[in-house]
C-alpha positions as CSV (number, residue, x, y, z in Angstrom):
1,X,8.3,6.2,-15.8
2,X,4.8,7.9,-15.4
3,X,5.7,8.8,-11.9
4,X,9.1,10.5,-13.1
5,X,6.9,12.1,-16.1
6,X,4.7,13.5,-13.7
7,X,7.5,15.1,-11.0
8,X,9.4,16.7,-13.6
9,X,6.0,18.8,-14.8
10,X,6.2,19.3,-11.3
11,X,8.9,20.9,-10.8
12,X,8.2,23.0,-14.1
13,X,5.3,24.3,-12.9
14,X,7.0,25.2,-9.1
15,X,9.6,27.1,-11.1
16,X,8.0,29.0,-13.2
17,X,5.4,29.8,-10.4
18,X,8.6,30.9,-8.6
19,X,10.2,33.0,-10.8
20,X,7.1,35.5,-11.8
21,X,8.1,39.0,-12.8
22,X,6.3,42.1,-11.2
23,X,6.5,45.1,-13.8
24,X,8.7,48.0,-13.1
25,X,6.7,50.9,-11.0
26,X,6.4,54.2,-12.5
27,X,6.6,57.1,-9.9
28,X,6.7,60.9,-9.9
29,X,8.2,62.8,-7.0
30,X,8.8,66.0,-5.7
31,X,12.1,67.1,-3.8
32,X,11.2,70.7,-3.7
33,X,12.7,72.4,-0.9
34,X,12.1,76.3,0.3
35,X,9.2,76.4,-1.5
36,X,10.5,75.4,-4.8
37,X,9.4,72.4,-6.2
38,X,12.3,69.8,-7.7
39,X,10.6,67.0,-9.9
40,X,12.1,63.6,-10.4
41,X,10.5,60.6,-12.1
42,X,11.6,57.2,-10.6
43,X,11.1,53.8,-12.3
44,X,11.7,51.1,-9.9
45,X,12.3,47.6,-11.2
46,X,12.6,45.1,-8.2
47,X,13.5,41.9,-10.4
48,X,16.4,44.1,-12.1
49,X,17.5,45.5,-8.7
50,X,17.8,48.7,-10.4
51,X,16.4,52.7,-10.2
52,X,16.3,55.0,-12.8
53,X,16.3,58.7,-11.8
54,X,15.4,61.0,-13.9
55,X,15.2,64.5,-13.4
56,X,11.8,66.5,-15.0
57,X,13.8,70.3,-15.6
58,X,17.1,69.1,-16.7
59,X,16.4,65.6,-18.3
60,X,19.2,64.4,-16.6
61,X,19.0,60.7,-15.7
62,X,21.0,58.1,-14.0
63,X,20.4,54.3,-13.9
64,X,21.3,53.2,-10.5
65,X,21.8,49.6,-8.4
66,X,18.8,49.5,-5.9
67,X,18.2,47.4,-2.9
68,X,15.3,46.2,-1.7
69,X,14.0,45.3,1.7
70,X,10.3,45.0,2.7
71,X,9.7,48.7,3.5
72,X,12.3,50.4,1.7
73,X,14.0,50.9,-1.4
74,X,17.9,52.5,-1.3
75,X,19.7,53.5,-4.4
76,X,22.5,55.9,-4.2
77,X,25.3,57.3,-6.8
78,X,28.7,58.7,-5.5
79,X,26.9,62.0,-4.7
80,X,23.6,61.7,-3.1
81,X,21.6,58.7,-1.8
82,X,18.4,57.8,-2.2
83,X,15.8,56.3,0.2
84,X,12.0,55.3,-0.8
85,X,9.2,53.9,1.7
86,X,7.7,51.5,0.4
87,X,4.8,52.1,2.7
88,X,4.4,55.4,2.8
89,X,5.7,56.6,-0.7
90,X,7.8,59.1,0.8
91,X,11.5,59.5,0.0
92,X,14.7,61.1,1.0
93,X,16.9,62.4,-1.0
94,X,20.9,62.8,1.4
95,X,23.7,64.4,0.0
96,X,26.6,63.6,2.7
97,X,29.6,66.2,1.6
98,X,26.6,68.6,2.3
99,X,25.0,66.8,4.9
100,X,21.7,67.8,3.6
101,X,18.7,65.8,3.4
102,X,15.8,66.6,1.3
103,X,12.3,64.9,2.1
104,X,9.7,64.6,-0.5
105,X,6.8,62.6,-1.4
106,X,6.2,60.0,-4.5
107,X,2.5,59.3,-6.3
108,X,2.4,56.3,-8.7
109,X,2.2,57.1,-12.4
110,X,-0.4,56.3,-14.7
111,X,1.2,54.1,-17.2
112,X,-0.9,54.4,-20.3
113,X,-1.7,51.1,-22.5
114,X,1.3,50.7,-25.0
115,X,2.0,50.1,-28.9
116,X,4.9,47.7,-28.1
């Protein structure tokens, strides 16, 4: 009984080790292109598989499904996709019907100590 006790605190302990959240990563980018620059804030939440774009000049923003590998993050809507080195910071904006691709570069955001 002791023995069963102690395997099943175990197993508690393994899973909850193995299910730890990392908080969503705050980042603000610049697609600017011909010398104009194009701002767009990204939060990035790996355990949610999703990326919220959010565009600084029009407030426009769009939650989208994200995957993520070890180097990269790719999120796209029916317009444009989005690629994001996770290495780098630098990401790539393509819009095929245009076949355009926009290259820009990401810095972390400082996420100030919140309320609630």
């Amino acid at each position: 009984m002791k023995r069963m006790i102690a395997v099943t605190i175990a197993l508690g302990l393994w899973t909850n080790a193995a299910t730890a959240y990392a908080k969503p990563i705050y980042l603000s980018c610049d697609l600017g292109k011909d010398g104009k620059p194009f701002a767009v804030n990204l939060m990035i939440d790996e355990d949610q598989s999703i990326a919220t774009v959010s565009v600084v000049s029009t407030g426009y923003t769009e939650r989208l499904p994200a995957t993520f590998t070890a180097d990269e993050v790719i999120f796209r809507n029916r317009l444009m996709q989005y690629s994001l080195s996770r290495v780098t910071m630098a990401i790539a904006r393509t819009v095929p019907l245009l076949q355009e691709t926009t290259v820009g570069k990401c810095a972390l955001q400082q996420v100030q100590r919140r309320a609630f």
